[in-house]
C-alpha positions, 0 to 999 in steps of 0.5 A: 500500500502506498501512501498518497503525496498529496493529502486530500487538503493539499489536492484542494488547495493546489485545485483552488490556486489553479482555478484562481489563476485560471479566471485571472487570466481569463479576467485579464484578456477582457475589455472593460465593456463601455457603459449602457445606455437605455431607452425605454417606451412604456414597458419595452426597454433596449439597452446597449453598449457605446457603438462608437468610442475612442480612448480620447475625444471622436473626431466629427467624422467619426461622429457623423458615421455612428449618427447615420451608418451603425447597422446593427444598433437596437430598435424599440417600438414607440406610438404616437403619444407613448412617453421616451425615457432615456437614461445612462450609467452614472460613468457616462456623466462622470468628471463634468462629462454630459450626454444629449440626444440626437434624432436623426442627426439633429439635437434635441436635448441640451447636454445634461449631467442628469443620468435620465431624462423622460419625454412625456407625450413628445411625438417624435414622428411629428412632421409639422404638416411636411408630409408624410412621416417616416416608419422609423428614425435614428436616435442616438445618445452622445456623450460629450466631455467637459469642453463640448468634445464628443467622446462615444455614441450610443445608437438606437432605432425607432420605430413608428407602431 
């Protein structure tokens, strides 16, 4: 009979070590993902990650492609009427950073350091009379730094029901 080298404590131990070292190395080849975004139409809510983000500030060309050519952004459903809410992480307004919301391509909010804003009633598919409306527009969150640069983008589709 032969006597086990490891005892069954030490099996455990070195087990435990390996298993720690193994998500640390798995942790450590991990991008830090960038924080969400949400929108949120009555009970439907899409949440997503930055489509576009540098690690300093974007340059107006960059900006303009995420407003207008990010493909795979996430679309919510919203009805004439229905409340928008817009919302982000506590990171996005860190360090004097504010976000705004952009509807195809145009402002329509002021930068805010607030991390929600809600829309009660706005009617987002409104044309003032200049025909017909469309069955879907862009909605984009950018998040600008302290001197107005902006520095990731959200994007998101809209959906007329």
């Amino acid at each position: 009979m032969t006597a086990p080298l490891i005892s069954g404590k030490g099996r455990r131990s070195v087990a435990a070590l390996g298993a720690v070292s193994a998500g640390l190395l798995l942790l450590s080849a991990c991008d830090k993902p960038t924080p969400l975004a949400t929108v949120t139409v009555g009970t439907s809510s899409v949440s997503a990650e930055a489509a576009c983000q540098d690690s300093k500030e974007l340059s107006m060309e960059k900006v303009q492609e995420c407003l207008t050519d990010i493909q795979d952004a996430k679309t919510v459903e919203y009805g004439r009427g229905d409340t928008l809410r817009l919302g982000v992480e506590p990171e996005v307004v860190e360090d004097g950073k504010r976000w705004q919301a952009v509807l195809d391509g145009q402002p329509i909010t002021e930068p805010s350091s607030n991390t929600y804003r809600s829309f009660p009633g706005a009617d987002i598919f409104a044309t003032g009379g200049q025909g017909e409306a469309p069955s879907s527009k862009k909605l984009n969150i950018v998040q600008v730094s302290a001197e107005g640069k902006p520095l990731a983008v959200w994007a998101y589709n809209v959906k007329l029901k």
